[in-house]
C-alpha positions as a Markdown table, in Angstrom:
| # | Residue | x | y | z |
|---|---|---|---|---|
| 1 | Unk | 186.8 | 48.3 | 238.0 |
| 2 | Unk | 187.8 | 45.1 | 235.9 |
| 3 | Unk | 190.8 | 43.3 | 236.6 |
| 4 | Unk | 192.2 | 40.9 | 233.6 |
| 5 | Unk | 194.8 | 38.7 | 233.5 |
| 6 | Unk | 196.7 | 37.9 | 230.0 |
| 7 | Unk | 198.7 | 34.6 | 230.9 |
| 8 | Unk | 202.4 | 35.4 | 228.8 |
| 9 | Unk | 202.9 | 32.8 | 226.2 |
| 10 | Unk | 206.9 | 31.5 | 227.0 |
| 11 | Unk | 209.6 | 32.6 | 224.5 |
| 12 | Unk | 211.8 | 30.4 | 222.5 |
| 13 | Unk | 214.8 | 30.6 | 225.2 |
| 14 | Unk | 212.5 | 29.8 | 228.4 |
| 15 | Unk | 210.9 | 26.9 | 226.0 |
| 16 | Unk | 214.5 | 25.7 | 225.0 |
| 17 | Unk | 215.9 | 25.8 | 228.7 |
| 18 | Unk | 213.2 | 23.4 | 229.8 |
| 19 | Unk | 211.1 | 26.2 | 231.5 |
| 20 | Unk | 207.5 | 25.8 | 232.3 |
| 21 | Unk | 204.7 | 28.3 | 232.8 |
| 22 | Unk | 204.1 | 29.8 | 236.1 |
| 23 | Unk | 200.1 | 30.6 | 236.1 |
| 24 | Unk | 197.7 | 27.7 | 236.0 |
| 25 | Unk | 194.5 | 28.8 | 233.8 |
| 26 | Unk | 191.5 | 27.0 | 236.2 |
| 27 | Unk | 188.7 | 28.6 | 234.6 |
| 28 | Unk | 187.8 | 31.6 | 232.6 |
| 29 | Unk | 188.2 | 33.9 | 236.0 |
| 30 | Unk | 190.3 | 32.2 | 237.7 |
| 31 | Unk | 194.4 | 31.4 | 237.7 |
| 32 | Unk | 196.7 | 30.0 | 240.4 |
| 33 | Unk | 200.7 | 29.4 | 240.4 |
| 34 | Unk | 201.6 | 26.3 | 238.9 |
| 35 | Unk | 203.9 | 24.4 | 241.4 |
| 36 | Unk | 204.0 | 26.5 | 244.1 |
| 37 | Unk | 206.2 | 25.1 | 247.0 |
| 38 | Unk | 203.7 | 26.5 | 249.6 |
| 39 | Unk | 200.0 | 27.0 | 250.2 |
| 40 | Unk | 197.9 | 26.7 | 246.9 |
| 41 | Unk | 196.5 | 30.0 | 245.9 |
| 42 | Unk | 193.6 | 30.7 | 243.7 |
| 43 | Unk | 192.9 | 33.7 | 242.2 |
| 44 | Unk | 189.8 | 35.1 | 241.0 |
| 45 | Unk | 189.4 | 37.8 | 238.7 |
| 46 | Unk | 186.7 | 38.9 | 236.5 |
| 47 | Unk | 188.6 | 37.2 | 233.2 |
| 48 | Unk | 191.7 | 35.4 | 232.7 |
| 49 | Unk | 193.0 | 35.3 | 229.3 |
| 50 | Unk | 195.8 | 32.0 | 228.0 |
| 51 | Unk | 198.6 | 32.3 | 225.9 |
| 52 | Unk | 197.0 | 31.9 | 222.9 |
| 53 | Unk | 195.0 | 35.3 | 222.7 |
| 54 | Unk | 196.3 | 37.3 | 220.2 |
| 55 | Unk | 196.9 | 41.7 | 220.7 |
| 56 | Unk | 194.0 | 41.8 | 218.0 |
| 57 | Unk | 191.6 | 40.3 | 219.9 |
| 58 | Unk | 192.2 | 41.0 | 223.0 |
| 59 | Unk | 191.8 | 44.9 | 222.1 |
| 60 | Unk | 188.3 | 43.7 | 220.5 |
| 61 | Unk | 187.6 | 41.8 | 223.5 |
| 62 | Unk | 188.4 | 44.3 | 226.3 |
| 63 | Unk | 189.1 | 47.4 | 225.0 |
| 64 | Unk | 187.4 | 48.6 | 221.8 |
| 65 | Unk | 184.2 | 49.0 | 223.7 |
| 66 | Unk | 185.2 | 51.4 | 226.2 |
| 67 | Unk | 186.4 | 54.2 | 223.3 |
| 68 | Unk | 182.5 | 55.2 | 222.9 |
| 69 | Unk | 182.2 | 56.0 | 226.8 |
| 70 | Unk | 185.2 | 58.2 | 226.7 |
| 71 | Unk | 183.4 | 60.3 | 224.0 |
| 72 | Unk | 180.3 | 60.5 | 226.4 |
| 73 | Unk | 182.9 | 62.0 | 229.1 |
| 74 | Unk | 183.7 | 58.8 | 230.9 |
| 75 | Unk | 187.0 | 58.6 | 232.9 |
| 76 | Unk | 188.6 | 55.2 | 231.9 |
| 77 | Unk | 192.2 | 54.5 | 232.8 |
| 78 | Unk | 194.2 | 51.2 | 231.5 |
| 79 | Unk | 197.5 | 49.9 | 233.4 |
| 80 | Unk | 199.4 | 46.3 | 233.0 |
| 81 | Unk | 200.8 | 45.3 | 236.3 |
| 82 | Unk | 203.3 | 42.4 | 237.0 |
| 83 | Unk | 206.7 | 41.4 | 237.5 |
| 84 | Unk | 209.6 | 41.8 | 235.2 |
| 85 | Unk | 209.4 | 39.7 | 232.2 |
| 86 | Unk | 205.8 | 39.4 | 232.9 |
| 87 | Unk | 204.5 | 40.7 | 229.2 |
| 88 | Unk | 203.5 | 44.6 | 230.3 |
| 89 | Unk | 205.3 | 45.9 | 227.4 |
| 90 | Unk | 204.3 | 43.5 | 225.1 |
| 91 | Unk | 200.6 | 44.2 | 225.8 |
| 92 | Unk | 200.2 | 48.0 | 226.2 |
| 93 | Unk | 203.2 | 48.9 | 223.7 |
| 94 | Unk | 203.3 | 45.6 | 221.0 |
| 95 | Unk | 205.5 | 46.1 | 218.0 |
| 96 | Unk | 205.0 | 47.6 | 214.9 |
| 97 | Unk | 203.7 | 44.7 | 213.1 |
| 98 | Unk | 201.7 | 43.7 | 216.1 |
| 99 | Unk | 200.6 | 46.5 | 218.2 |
| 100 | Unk | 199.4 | 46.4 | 221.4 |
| 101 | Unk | 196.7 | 48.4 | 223.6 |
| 102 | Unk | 197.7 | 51.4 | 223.3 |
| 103 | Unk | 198.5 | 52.6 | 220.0 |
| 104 | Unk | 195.1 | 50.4 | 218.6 |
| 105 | Unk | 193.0 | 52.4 | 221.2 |
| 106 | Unk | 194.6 | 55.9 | 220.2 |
| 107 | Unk | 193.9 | 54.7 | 216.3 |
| 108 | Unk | 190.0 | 53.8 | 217.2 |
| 109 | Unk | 189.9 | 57.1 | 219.5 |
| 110 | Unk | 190.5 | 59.2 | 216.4 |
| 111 | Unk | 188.5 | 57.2 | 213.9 |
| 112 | Unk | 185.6 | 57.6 | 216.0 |
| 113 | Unk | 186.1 | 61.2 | 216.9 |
| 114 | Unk | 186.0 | 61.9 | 213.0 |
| 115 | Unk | 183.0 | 60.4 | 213.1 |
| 116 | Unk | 181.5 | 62.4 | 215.8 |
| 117 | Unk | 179.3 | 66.2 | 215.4 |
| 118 | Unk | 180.7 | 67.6 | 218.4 |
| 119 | Unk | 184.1 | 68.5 | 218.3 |
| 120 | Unk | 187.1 | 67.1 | 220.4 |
| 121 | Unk | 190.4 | 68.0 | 221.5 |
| 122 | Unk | 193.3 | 65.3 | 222.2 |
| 123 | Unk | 195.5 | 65.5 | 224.7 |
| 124 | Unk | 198.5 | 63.3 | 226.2 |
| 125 | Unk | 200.4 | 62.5 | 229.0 |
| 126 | Unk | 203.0 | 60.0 | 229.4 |
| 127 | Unk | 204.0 | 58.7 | 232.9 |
| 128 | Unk | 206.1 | 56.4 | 234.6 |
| 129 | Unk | 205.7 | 55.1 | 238.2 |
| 130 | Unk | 208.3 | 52.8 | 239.4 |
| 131 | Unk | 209.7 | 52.3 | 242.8 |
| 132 | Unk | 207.0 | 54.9 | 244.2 |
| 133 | Unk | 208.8 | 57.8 | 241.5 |
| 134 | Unk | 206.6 | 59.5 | 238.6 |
| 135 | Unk | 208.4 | 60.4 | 235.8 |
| 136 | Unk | 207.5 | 62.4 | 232.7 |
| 137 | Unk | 208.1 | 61.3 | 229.7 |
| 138 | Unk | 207.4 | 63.8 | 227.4 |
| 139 | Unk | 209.5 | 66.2 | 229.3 |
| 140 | Unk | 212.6 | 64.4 | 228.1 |
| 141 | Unk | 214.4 | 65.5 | 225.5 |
| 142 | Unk | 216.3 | 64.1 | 222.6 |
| 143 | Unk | 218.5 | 62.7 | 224.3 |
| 144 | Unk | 218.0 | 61.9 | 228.0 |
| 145 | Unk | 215.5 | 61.5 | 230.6 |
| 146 | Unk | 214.5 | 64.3 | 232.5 |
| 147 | Unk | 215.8 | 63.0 | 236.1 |
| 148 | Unk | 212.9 | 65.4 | 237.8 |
| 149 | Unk | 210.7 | 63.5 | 239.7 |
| 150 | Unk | 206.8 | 64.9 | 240.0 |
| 151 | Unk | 204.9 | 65.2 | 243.1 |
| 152 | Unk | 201.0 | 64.4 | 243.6 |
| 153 | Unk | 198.6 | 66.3 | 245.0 |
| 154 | Unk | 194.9 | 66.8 | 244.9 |
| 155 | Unk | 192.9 | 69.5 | 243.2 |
| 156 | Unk | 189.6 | 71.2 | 245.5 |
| 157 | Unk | 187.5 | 68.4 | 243.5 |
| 158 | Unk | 189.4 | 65.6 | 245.0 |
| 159 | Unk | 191.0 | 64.5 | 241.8 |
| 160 | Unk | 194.7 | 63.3 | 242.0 |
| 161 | Unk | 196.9 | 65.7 | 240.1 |
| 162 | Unk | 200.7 | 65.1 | 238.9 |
| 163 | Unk | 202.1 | 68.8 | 239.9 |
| 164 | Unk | 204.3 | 70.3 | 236.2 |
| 165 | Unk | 203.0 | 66.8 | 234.2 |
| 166 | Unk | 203.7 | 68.0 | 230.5 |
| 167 | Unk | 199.9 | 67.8 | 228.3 |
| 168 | Unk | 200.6 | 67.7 | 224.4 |
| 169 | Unk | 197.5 | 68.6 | 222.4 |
| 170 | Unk | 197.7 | 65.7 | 219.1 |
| 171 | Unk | 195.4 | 66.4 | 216.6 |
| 172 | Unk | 196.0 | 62.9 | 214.8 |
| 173 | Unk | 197.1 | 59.2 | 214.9 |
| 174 | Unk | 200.6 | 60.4 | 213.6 |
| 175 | Unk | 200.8 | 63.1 | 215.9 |
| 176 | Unk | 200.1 | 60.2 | 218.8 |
| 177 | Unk | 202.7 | 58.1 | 217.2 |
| 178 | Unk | 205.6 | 60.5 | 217.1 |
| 179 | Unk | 205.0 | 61.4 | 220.8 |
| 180 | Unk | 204.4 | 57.8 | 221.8 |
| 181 | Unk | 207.7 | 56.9 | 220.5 |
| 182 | Unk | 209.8 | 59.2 | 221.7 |
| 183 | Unk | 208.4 | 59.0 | 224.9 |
| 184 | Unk | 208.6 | 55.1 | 225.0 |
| 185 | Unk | 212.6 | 55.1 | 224.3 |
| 186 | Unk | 212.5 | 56.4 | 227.9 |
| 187 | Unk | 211.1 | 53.9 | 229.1 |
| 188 | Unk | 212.7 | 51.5 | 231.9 |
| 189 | Unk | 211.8 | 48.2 | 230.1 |
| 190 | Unk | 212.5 | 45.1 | 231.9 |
| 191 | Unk | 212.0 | 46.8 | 235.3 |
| 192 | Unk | 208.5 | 46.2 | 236.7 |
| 193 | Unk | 206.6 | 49.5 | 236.7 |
């Protein structure tokens, strides 16, 4: 496991109110709070990333690499963690001009699989746990959520399992992006998940 931490560069309103940041960059694995009121923390992770990494490199840095292990049948999972406000979104989702980790690692996962012999099948899932909840968010439709909440369990192999999760087969980048989407106007965005 490989913990990162992307320090959130402060928008134009936090900059205009006076704000300041919160996380203190001490070294390249390494952050702490900047002006705590109590007890100095330090926290050290395997990388800590400032404000001025870009989505681009960042991907190149930390994710890119890990698309060839998936092929080789490699488990990898990805999650941004934090407080509201904190930049989750803005990292795993991005914008169009600008995207983030997720939709650049679904575009490299099919460029590479094109260039594989073997053949491969796609699928995806789209999940939201908040407040201890999973959600699915390709079961929605349209228009609203679906407000059923799924239930874990674990298979005879000891693998977690989310019981009725929806699994869409996409056979390409567009396919990912018109799921992705949808499934991301669902999502509960400035509540930490």
């Amino acid at each position: 496991m490989k913990v990162v931490v992307r320090v959130r560069p402060m928008i134009p309103s936090e900059a205009k109110k006076g704000s300041t940041c919160c996380v203190k960059v001490v070294r390249a694995s390494s952050c702490k709070p900047h002006q705590v009121q109590v007890d100095d923390h330090l926290f050290d992770v395997d990388l800590v990333y400032d404000e001025r990494l870009n989505q681009r490199d960042l991907f190149y840095k930390e994710f890119a690499n890990l698309i060839p292990t998936v092929f080789d049948g490699t488990n990898v999972t990805v999650f941004a963690s934090g407080a509201s406000g904190s930049g989750k979104t803005h990292t795993m989702e991005g914008t169009a001009k600008n995207p983030g980790v997720v939709p650049r690692t679904m575009q490299k996962v099919f460029q590479f699989g094109q260039q594989q012999v073997a053949t491969y099948r796609v699928e995806m899932s789209f999940v939201e746990i908040h407040n201890d909840k999973v959600m699915d968010f390709l079961a929605a439709t349209t228009t609203k959520l679906h407000q059923d909440e799924l239930s874990l369990s674990t298979s005879a192999s000891g693998r977690v399992v989310v019981d009725g999760l929806i699994t869409r087969h996409i056979a390409s980048f567009a396919d990912f992006e018109a799921l992705y989407e949808r499934a991301c106007k669902f999502r509960r965005k400035g509540a930490a998940t």
